[in-house]
TIFIMI-59865 format. One record per residue (C-alpha): residue in one letter; x, y negated, z negated. Coordinates in nm, 3 decimals, padded with zeros to 5 digits. Last residue first. Layout:
+--------+---------+---------+---------+
! residu !    east !   north !      up !
+--------+---------+---------+---------+
!      A !       X !       Y !       Z !
...
+--------+---------+---------+---------+
END
This chain:
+--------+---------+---------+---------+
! residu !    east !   north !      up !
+--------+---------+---------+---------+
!      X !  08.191 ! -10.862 ! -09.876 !
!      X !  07.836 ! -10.706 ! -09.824 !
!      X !  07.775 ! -10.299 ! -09.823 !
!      X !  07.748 ! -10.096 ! -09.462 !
!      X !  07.341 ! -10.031 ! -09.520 !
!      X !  07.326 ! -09.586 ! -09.572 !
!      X !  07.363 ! -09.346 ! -09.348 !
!      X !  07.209 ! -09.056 ! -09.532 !
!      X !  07.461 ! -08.763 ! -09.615 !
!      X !  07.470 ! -08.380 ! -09.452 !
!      X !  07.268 ! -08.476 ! -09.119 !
!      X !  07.343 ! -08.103 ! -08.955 !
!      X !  07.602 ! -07.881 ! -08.762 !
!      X !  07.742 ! -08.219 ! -08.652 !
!      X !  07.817 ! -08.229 ! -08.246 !
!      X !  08.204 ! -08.149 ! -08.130 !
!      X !  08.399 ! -08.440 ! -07.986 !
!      X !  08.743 ! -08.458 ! -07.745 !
!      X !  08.880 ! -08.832 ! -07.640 !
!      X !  09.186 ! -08.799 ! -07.399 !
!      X !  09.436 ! -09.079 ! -07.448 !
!      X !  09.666 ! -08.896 ! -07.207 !
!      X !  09.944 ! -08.979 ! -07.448 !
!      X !  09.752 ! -08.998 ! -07.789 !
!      X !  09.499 ! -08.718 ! -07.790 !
!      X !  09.210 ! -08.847 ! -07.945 !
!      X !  08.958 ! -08.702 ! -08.181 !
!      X !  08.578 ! -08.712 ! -08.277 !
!      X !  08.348 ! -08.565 ! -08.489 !
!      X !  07.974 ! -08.624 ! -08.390 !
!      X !  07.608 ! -08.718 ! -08.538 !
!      X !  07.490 ! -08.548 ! -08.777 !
!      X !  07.537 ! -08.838 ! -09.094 !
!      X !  07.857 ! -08.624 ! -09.169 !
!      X !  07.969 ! -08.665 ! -08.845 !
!      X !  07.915 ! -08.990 ! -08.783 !
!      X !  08.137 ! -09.144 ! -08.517 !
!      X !  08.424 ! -09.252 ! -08.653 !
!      X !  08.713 ! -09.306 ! -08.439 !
!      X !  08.735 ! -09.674 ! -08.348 !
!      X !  09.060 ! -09.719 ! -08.104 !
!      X !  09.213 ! -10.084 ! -08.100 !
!      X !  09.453 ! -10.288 ! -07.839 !
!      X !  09.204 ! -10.355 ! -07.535 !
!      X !  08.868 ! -10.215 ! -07.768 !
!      X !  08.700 ! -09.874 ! -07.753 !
!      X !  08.512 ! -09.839 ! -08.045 !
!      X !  08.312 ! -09.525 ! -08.117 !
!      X !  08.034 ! -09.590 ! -08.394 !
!      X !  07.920 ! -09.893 ! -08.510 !
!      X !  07.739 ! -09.742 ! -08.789 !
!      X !  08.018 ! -09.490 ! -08.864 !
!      X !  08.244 ! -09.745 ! -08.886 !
!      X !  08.558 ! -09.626 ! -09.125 !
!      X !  08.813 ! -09.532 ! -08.867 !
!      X !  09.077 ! -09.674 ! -08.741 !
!      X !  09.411 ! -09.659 ! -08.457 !
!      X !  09.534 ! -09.989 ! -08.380 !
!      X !  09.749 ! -09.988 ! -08.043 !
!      X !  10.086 ! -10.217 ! -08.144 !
!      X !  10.149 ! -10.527 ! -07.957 !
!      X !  09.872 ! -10.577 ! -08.051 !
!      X !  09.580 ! -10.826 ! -07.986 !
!      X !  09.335 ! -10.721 ! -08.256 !
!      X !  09.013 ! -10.967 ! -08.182 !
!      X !  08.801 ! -10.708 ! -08.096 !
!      X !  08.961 ! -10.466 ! -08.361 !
!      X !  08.755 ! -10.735 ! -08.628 !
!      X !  08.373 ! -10.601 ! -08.507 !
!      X !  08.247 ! -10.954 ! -08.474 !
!      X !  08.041 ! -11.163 ! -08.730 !
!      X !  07.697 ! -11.098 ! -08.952 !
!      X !  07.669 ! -10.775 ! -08.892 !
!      X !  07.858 ! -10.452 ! -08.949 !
!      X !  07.956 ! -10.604 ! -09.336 !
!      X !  08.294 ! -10.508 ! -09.494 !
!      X !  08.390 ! -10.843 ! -09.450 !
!      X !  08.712 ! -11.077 ! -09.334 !
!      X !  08.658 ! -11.438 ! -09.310 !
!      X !  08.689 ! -11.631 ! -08.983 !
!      X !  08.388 ! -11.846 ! -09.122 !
!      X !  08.154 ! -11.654 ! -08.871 !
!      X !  08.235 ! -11.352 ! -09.004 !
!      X !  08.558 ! -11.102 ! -08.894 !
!      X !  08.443 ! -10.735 ! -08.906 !
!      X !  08.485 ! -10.360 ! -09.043 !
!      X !  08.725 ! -10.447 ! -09.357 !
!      X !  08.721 ! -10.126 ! -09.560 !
!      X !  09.042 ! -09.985 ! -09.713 !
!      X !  09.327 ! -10.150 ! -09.468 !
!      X !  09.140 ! -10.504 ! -09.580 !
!      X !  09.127 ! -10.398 ! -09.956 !
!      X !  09.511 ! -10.325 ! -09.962 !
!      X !  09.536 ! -10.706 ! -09.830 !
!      X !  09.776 ! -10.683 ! -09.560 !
!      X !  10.086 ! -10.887 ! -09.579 !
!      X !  10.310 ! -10.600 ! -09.523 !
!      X !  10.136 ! -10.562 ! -09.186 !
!      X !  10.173 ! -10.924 ! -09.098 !
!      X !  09.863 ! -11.102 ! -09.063 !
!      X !  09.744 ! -11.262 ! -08.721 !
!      X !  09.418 ! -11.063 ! -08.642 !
!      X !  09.376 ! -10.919 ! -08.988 !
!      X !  09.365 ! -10.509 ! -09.005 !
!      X !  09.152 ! -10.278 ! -09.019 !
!      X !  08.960 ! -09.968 ! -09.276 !
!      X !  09.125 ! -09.658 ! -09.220 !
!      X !  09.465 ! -09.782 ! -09.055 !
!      X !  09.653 ! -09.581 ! -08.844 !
!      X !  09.909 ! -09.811 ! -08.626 !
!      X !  10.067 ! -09.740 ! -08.245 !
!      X !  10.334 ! -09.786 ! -08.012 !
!      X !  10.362 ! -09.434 ! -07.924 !
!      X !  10.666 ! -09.330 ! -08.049 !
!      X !  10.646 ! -09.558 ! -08.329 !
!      X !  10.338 ! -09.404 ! -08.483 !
!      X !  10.300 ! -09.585 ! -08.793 !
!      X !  10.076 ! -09.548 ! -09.093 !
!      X !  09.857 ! -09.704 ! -09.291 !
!      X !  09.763 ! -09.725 ! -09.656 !
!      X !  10.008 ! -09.469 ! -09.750 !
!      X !  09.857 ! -09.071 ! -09.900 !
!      X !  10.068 ! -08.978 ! -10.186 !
!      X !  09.744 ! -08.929 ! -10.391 !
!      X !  09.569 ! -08.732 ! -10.165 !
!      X !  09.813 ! -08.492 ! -10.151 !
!      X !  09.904 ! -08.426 ! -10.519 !
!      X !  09.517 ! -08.397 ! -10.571 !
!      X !  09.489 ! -08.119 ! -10.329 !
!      X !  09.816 ! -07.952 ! -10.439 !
!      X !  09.614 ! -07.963 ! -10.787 !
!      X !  09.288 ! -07.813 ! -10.696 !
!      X !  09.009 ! -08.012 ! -10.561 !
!      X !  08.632 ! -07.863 ! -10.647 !
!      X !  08.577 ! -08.069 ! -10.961 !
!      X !  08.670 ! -08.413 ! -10.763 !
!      X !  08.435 ! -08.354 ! -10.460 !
!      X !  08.141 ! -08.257 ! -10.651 !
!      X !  08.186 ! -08.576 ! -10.849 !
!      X !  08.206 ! -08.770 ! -10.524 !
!      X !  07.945 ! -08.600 ! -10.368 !
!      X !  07.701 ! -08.757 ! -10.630 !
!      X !  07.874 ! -08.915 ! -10.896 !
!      X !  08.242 ! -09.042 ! -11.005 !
!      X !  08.268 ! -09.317 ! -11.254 !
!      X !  08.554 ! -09.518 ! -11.193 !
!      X !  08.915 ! -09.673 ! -11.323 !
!      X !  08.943 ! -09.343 ! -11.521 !
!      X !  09.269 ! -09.223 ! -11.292 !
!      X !  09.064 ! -08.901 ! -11.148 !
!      X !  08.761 ! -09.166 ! -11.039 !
!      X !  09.039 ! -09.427 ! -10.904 !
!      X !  09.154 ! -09.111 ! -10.718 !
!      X !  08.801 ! -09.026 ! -10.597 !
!      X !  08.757 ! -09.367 ! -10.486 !
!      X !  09.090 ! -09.411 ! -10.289 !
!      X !  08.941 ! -09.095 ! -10.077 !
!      X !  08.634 ! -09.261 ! -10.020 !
!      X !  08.796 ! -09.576 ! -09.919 !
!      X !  09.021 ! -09.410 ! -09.670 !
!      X !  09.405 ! -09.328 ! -09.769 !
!      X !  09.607 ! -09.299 ! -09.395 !
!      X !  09.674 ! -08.912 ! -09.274 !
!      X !  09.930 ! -08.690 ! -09.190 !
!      X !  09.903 ! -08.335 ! -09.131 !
!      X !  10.094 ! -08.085 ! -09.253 !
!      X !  09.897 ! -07.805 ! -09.152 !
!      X !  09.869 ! -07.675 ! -09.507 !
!      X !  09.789 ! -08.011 ! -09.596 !
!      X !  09.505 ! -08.069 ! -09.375 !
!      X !  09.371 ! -07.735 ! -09.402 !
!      X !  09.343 ! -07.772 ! -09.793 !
!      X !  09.221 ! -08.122 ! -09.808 !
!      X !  08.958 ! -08.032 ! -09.587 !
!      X !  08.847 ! -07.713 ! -09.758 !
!      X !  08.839 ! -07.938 ! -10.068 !
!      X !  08.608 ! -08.183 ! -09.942 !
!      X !  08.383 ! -07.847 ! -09.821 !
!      X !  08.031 ! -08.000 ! -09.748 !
!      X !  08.011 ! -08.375 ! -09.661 !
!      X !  07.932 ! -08.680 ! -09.889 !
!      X !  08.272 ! -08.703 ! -09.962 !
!      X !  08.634 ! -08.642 ! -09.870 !
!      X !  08.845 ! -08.664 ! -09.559 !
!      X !  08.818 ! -09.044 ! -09.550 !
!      X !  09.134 ! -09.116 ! -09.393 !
!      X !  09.200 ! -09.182 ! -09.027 !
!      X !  09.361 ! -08.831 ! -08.982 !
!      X !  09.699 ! -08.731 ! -08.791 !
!      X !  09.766 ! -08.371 ! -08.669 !
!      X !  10.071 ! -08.346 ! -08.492 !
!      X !  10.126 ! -08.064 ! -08.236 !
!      X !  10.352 ! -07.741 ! -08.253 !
!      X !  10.108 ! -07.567 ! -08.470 !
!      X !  09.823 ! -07.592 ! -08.151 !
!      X !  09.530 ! -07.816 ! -08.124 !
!      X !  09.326 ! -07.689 ! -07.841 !
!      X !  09.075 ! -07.943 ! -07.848 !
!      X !  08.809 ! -07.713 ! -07.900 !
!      X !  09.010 ! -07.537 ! -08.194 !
!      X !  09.051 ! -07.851 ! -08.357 !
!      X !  08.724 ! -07.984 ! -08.332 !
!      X !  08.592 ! -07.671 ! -08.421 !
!      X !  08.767 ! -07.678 ! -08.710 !
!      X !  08.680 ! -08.049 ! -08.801 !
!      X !  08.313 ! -07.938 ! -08.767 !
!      X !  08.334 ! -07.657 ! -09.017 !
!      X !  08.482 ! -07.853 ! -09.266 !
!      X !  08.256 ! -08.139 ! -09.286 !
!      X !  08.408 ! -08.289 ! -09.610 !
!      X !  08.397 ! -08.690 ! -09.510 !
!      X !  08.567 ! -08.617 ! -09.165 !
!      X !  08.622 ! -08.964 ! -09.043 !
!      X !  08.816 ! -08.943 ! -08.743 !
!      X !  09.084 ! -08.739 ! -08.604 !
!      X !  09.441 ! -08.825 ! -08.423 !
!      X !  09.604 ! -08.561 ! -08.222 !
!      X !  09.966 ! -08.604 ! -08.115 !
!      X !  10.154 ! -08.377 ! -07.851 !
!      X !  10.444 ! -08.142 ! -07.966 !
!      X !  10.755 ! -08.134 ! -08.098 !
+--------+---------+---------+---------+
END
């Protein structure tokens, strides 16, 4: 068994997350763990999905992925990226994706993968599946929100025990909190692909090829 790499946001950028992988040195005898969000917006979804799986990686369900599923169940409308997405997966891909858990423990080293967060105080089983999916802070009312502003990022008030591991805030950007770990840093909006090697906690980033998707306003609760 070998060392544990954890990977942010990838939203379809292919050719980043291999040279992510390659730069970090990511052999066959390590873990490969994603935040979720490996689809959308971004080139290659399905090249994603593909080297994922055939790597067996593990990986927490990110909004974007739960929204092409909803999309493949008839509960949405796909469009845009998303649509693109959906035609180009292939069965196994689907099959993935779909057995994908909200979050994910790392026992070994003491440590949660969440996409979204997690409530300050909550049990993990008490979650709210829409927390996991997209919280990014608390508000001023001590209420949970997908908003960037308006409150405080909500893994500054995570106190443990275990490390929180997320993704989800591009606009924010690279969090590096007492008990929490923000890895999304934009690729797909050209800015960078992160990853963390748990142990030595060693942060290793390639730049975006290109801006592939418009950052757009982080939506209201």
């Amino acid at each position: 068994m070998g060392d544990v790499f954890v990977v942010g946001d990838v939203h379809g950028c292919l050719g980043e997350l291999e040279a992510l992988l390659k730069k970090a040195g990511v052999g066959k005898q390590d873990a490969l763990v994603f935040v979720g969000d490996l689809v959308a917006k971004g080139p290659d979804s399905q090249g994603v999905v593909q080297l994922a799986r055939e790597r067996g990686a593990r990986a927490v369900l990110g909004n974007h992925d739960a929204h092409l599923l909803d999309g493949r169940a008839g509960k949405k409308k796909l469009k845009g990226t998303h649509a693109r997405a959906a035609d180009e997966l292939g069965r196994k891909d689907w099959a993935w994706l779909e057995a994908l858990p909200l979050w994910l423990a790392l026992p070994e080293w003491s440590a949660l993968v969440v996409h979204g967060g997690l409530l300050p105080g909550v049990r993990l089983r008490e979650q709210p599946r829409w927390v996991l999916l997209n919280l990014r802070s608390i508000d001023a009312k001590g209420e949970p929100s997908a908003r960037v502003d308006g409150g405080v990022p909500w893994a500054s008030l995570w106190k443990g025990p275990r490390r929180a591991l997320f993704g989800h805030d591009a606009l924010t950007g690279l969090q590096r909190w007492p008990h929490a770990l923000g890895l999304d840093t934009g690729c797909v909006y050209g800015k960078r692909l992160t990853g963390v090697w748990l142990g030595e906690d060693e942060l290793v980033w390639v730049k975006a090829r290109r801006v592939y998707s418009a950052p757009g306003k982080a939506p209201a609760h």
